[in-house]
N, C-alpha and C positions, 0 to 999 in steps of 0.2 A: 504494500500500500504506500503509496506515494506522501511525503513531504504537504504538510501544506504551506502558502509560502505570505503566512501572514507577517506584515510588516517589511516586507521585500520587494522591494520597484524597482531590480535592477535585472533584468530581461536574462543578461549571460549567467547571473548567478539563479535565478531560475531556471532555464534550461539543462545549466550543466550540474546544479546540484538536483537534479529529476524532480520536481517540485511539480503538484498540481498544475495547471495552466489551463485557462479559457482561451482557445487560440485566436489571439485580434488582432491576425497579420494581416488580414485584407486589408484593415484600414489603411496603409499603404498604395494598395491599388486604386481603393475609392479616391484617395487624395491625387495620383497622380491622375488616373481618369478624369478629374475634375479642372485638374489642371491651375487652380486657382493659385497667384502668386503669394500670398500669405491667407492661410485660414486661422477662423479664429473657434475655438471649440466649447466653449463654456459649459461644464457639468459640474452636480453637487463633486461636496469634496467625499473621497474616501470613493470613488465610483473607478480608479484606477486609470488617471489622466498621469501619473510620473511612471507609470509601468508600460502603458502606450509609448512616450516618447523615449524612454530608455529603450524599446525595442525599435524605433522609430533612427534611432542614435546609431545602433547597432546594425540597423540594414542598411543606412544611406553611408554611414562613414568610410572611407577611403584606409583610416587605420587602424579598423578596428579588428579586422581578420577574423570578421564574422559568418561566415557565410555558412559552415557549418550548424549555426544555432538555429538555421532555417530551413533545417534539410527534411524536419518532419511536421511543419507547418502547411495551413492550408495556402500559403502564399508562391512555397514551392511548386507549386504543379501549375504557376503562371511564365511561362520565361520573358512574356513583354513586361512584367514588371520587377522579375529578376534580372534584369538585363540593367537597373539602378543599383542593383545592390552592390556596397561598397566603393562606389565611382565618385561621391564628392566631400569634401570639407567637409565636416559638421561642427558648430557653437551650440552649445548642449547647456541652458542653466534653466535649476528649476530653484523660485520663489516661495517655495512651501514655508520654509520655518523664519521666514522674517518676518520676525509678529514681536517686534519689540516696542517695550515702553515709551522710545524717543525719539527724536529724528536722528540728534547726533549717532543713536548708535545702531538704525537703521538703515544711515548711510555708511557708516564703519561695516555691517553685516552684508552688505552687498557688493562693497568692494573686495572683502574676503571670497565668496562668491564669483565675482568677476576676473580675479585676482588668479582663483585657481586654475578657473577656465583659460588663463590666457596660458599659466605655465606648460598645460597638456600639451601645445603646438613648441612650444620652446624652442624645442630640439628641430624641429623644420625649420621655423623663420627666424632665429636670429641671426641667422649670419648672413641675412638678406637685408638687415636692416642697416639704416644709416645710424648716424651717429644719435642726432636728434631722434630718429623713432625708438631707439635705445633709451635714451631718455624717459620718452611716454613709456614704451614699454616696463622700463623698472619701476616709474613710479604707480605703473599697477598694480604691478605681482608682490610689490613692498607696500604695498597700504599705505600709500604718501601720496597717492593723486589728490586734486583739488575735485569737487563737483559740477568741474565744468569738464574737465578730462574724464570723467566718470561717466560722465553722460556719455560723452563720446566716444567709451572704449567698444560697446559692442559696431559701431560703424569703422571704426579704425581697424579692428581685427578681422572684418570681414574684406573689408579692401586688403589687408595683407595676407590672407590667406588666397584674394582670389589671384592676387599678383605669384603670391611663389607657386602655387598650385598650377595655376591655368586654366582653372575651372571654376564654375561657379560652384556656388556654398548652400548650404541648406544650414539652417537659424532653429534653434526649437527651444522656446521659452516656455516652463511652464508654470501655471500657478499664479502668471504677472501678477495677477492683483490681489496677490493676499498681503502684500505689503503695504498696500491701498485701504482693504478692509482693517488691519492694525493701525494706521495712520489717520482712520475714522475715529474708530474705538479710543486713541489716545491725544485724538485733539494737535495730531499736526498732518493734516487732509492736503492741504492746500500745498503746502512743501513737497512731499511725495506725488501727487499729483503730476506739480507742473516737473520734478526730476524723470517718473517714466515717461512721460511725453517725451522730452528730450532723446532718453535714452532709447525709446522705441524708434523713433519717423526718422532720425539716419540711418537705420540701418534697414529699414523697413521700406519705407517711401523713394521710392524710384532708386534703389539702389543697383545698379548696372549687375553687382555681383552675385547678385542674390538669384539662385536656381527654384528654392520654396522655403518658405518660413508656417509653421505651426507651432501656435500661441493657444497654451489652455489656461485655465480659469473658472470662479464662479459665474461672473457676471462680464457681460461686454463692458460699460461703463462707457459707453462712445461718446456721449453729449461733454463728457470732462473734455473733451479735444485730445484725448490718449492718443486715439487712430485720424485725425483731422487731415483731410487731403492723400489720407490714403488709397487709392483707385484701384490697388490691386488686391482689396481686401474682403474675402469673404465672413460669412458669422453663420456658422448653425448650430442653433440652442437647441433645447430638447423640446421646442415645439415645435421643429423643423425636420420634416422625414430624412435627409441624408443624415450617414454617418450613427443613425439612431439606435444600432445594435451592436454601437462598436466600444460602448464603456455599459460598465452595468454589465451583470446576470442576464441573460434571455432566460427563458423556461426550458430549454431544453438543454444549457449549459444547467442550472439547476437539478436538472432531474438526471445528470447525469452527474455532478458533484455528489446526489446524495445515495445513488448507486452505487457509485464507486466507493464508499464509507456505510455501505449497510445501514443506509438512516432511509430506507423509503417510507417506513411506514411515521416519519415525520413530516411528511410534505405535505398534506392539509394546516398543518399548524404555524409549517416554515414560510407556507401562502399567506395567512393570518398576520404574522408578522413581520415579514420583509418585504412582501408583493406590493402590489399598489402603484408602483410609478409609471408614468405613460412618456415613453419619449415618441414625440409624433402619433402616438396610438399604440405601439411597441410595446406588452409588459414586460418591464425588466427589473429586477432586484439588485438591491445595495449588496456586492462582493466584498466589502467590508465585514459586513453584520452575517452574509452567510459563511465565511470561512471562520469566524470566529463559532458560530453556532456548531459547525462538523467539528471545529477541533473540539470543543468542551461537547461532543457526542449527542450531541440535540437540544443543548439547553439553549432555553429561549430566554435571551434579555435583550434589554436595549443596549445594542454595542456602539451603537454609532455616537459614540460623545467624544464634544471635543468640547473641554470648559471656557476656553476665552470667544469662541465663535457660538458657543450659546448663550453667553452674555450679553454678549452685541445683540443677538435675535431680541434678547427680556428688556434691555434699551429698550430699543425701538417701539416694541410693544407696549411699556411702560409710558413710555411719549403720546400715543395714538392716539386719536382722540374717540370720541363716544361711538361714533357709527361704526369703526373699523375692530374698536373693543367689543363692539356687540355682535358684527361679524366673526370673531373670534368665538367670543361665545356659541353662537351656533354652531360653527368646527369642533367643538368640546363635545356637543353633541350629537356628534357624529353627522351632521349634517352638510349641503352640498351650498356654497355660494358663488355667486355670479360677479366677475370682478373682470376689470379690465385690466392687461399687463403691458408692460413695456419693457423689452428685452434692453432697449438703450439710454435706460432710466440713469439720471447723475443720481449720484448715492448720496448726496448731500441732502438730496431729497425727500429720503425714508424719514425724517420725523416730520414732515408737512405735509407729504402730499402721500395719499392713498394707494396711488398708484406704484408709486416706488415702491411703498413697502409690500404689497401685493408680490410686485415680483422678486422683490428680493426674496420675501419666502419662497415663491413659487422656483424659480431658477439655484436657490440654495439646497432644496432641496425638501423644504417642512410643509410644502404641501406640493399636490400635483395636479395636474385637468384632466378630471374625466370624459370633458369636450371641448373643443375651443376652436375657434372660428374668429375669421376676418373680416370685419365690417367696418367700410370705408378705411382701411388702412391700417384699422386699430385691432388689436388682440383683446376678443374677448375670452374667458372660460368660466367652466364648472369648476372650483375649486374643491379640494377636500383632502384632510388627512391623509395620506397613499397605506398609511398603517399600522400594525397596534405598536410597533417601534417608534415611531415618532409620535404617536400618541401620550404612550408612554412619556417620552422626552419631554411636550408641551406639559404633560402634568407636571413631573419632576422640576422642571423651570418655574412655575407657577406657585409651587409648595413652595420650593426654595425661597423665593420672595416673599411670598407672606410669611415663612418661619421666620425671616431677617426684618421684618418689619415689626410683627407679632408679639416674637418668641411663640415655643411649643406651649409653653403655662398660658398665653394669652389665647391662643388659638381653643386649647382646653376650656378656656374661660369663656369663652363666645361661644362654642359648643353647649356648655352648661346652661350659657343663659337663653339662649334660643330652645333647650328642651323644657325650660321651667319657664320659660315668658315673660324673664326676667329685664325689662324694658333697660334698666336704671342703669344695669350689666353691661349691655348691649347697646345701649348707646358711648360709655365708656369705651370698650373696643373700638368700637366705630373710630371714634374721636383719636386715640392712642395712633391707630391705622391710619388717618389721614394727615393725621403730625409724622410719623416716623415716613410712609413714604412719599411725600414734600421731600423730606428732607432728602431719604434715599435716592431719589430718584433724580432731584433737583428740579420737581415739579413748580411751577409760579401757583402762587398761593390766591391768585384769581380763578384760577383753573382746577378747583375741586372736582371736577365730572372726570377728569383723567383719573384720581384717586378710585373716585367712584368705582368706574366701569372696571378700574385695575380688581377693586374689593368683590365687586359681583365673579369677577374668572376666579378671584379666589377662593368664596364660599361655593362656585361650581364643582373646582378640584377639592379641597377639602375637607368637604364635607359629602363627597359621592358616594363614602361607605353607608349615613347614614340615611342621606336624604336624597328625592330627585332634584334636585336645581332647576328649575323654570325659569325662564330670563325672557320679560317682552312680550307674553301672550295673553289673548282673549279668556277673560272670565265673567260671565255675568252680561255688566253690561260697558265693560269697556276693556281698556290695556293695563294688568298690575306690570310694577318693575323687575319683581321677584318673587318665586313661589317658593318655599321650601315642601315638598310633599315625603313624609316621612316613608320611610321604606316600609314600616312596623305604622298598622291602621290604626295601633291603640298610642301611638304616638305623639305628642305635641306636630299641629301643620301652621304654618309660618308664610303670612303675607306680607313684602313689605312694601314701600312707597315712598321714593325722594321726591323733594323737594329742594329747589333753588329759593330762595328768599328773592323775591321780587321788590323791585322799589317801592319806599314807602309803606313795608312789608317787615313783622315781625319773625323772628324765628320762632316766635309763640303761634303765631297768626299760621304762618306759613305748614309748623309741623301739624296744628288742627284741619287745618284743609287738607294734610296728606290723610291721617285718620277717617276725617269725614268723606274723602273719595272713595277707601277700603269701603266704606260701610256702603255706601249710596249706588255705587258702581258692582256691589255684590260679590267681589270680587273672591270671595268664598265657595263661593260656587261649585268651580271644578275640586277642590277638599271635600266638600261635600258629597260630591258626585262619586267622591273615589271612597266613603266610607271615613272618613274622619271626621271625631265629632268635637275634640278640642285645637280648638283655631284659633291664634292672636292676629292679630295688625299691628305692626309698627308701622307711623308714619314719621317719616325722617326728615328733618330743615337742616340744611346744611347752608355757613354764608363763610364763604372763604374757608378759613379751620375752625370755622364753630359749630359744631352740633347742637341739636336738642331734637329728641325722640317723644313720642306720644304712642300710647297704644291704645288697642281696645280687643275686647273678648268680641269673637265675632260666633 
């Protein structure tokens, strides 16, 4: 039984140490087929975009005396596109692990990176160089360049590979923008930004030497002017049929990974939790979360974490405002939403605008389209959770924040008071909750409905062992904000109802209209209808960070 080769994206040490393999050497053929002078491939991360271009590295390069790794591959049985193999240059850097705190030392981690790349030719080109490119060259490989020479090493190193070679080069960056995503997360966006720009369009944009360039990543990011004036530049995301079986599990690599490890009678369950993604319509599964489930022999958890890039996600989400929280909400509920995406969204724009954030989920990877369509230009879809794995993960995130807002004793405490109808309790929580995440989050303290809609996802997730969470629907004779419907009939059932303080408007005034809505609007209704016969109402005034709660026996 074969190696499995988790944690490994280096294609020769796959091959040669016998290690499992999905074989995704066509994509190869797809690209030259295509013929396109730079594509750009954006997929979630952990979908095996540095194990693609490691093999990618290993077909096209000229010294890597590879040709053997590809002798029982399905790419072998092409000779039109074995007839590239091994014929050009290759510049090989992948961006994966620079996700640091600061710019200074995201620009130090990349010149390390760049740095190394340059010494692997060493031994070809320096004794083609003049004096001055000696120069530039040392102060790369010695971490002494300035940030303008930096920029300009991947275009300098491809003009001297195309000189001493004679041949054009083939470019494969992968990851570009996770340096981007860290540069968001840490508050210097703009710096990093305008440096890959730089360091991408020389060597990229009308570069004479350049034979093909392949660029992976999360997200395109186009509207920053990364790729601006680029004409030779294709993009296919995973709403785009090309290329869409060439990252990710297919099912029938699946069903043959759990074959070949005596796990068959686990794939109804392995479907339940890893299944779900549509690339173009294609299901394909996270190769991440299945190779970790064969190795620990069918156990089922959520593999796919990575902590600083799901921080960033609970950001964003934390900032969102009412509609897109309540949208959320209905994904909790396993439910389908209709949202427009935009593959060439500026990331600056995930805490304003809908849209961004939309596809940043969607394109990261936390949710998928069950349908999607193009109307007048624009991408619409069915959104929804792709599966009980990320499900999972949206909970785990969600916990996480209200225990960090909460604590476990307060969380406890809101539980308590919500089964005894404990108003006095429960409004305290409340209050506790929109003081600490203000702060946490660095919410503006005019903006209580962010905290709000943040509290509502959180008594959805923790409290789903005891209750169903309602958010938003018809009872009676209008819309409550929240049901709580106990799972156990002989239960405490729990309606409640915000309130904004309106001008000229008490939080005394305000929390009695919430109450007297519960009552007038019936909104008991469906507790009733379901067999519970002890029912309170909270009605909730909230003005900025002040509370005050009312209730009633309904």
């Amino acid at each position: 039984m074969k190696k499995l080769p988790i944690g490994i994206s280096d294609f020769k040490h796959i091959v040669e140490g016998h290690y499992w393999y999905a074989d995704k050497t066509l994509l190869v053929r797809e690209l030259l087929e295509r013929g396109a002078g730079v594509t750009l491939l954006p997929r979630p991360r952990r979908f095996g975009k540095t194990l693609n271009l490691s093999m990618l590295n290993y077909f096209f390069s000229s010294s890597a005396q590879a040709r053997h790794l590809f002798d029982n591959t399905a790419i072998a049985s092409d000779p039109t596109s074995m007839a590239h193999q091994g014929q050009y240059p290759v510049i090989f850097l992948t961006f994966k692990d620079v996700k640091t705190a600061t710019w200074p030392e995201a620009l130090e981690y990349i010149a390390v990176l760049v740095g190394r790349e340059f010494a692997k030719h060493e031994h070809v080109i320096w004794s083609y160089l003049n004096a001055k490119e000696q120069v530039f060259y040392s102060a790369i490989t010695e971490c002494t360049s300035t940030k303008v020479q930096l920029e300009a090493s991947l275009m300098w190193l491809s003009d001297v590979l195309f000189r001493v070679h004679k041949k054009k080069i083939v470019i494969l960056l992968d990851e570009y923008d996770a340096p981007i995503h860290a540069a968001f997360h840490h508050g210097y966006y703009q710096e990093m930004v305008g440096f890959i720009r730089n360091f991408l369009s020389g060597a990229l944009k009308d570069n004479v030497a350049l034979q093909l360039g392949v660029l992976t990543g999360i997200l395109r990011t186009a509207k920053e002017g990364i790729f601006s004036g680029l004409n030779n530049l294709t993009v296919h995301t995973i709403v785009d049929e090309p290329f869409s079986t060439r990252f990710g599990f297919t099912e029938s690599e699946v069903e043959q990974l759990l074959a070949d490890y005596h796990l068959q009678e686990k794939r109804a369950e392995v479907k339940e939790w890893y299944n779900g993604y549509r690339f173009a319509g294609t299901t394909i599964y996270n190769p991440w979360s299945l190779l970790n489930c064969v190795q620990n022999k069918g156990s089922l958890q959520p593999y796919w974490a990575n902590t600083s890039d799901n921080a960033l996600i609970m950001e964003v989400i934390a900032r969102a405002d009412a509609t897109t929280k309540h949208a959320l909400e209905l994904l909790m509920m396993r439910q389908v939403v209709y949202k427009e995406v935009d593959a060439s969204f500026v990331f600056s724009d995930v805490e304003h605008h809908a849209v961004a954030l939309w596809s940043l989920l969607l394109f990261a990877g936390y949710l998928t389209p069950q349908t999607q369509e193009v109307i007048e230009g624009r991408w619409k879809c069915n959104l929804t959770i792709p599966n009980k794995e990320i499900y999972v993960l949206y909970k785990q995130l969600i916990e996480r924040s209200f225990d960090q807002v909460l604590s476990y004793t307060g969380i406890k405490q809101m539980q308590y008071a919500l089964a005894q109808g404990d108003g006095d309790l429960f409004e305290e929580m409340i209050q506790k909750y929109l003081l600490n995440s203000m702060s946490m989050f660095d919410l503006p303290s005019d903006e209580p409905e962010k905290s709000y809609h943040l509290f509502v996802l959180g008594l959805l997730v923790t409290l789903s062992d005891v209750y169903e969470v309602i958010s938003n629907r018809e009872s009676g004779y209008g819309r409550y904000d929240i049901m709580l419907v106990p799972k156990d009939v002989k239960k405490r059932g729990i309606v409640i109802e915000f309130k904004r303080v309106a001008k000229k408007e008490s939080l005394e005034q305000a929390a009695e209209a919430a109450v007297e809505q519960i009552s007038e609007k019936q909104y008991a209704h469906e507790l009733k209808r379901r067999g519970i016969s002890t029912i309170t109402g909270f009605g909730i005034a909230f003005k900025g960070k002040e509370v005050l709660l009312k209730q009633i026996e309904l």
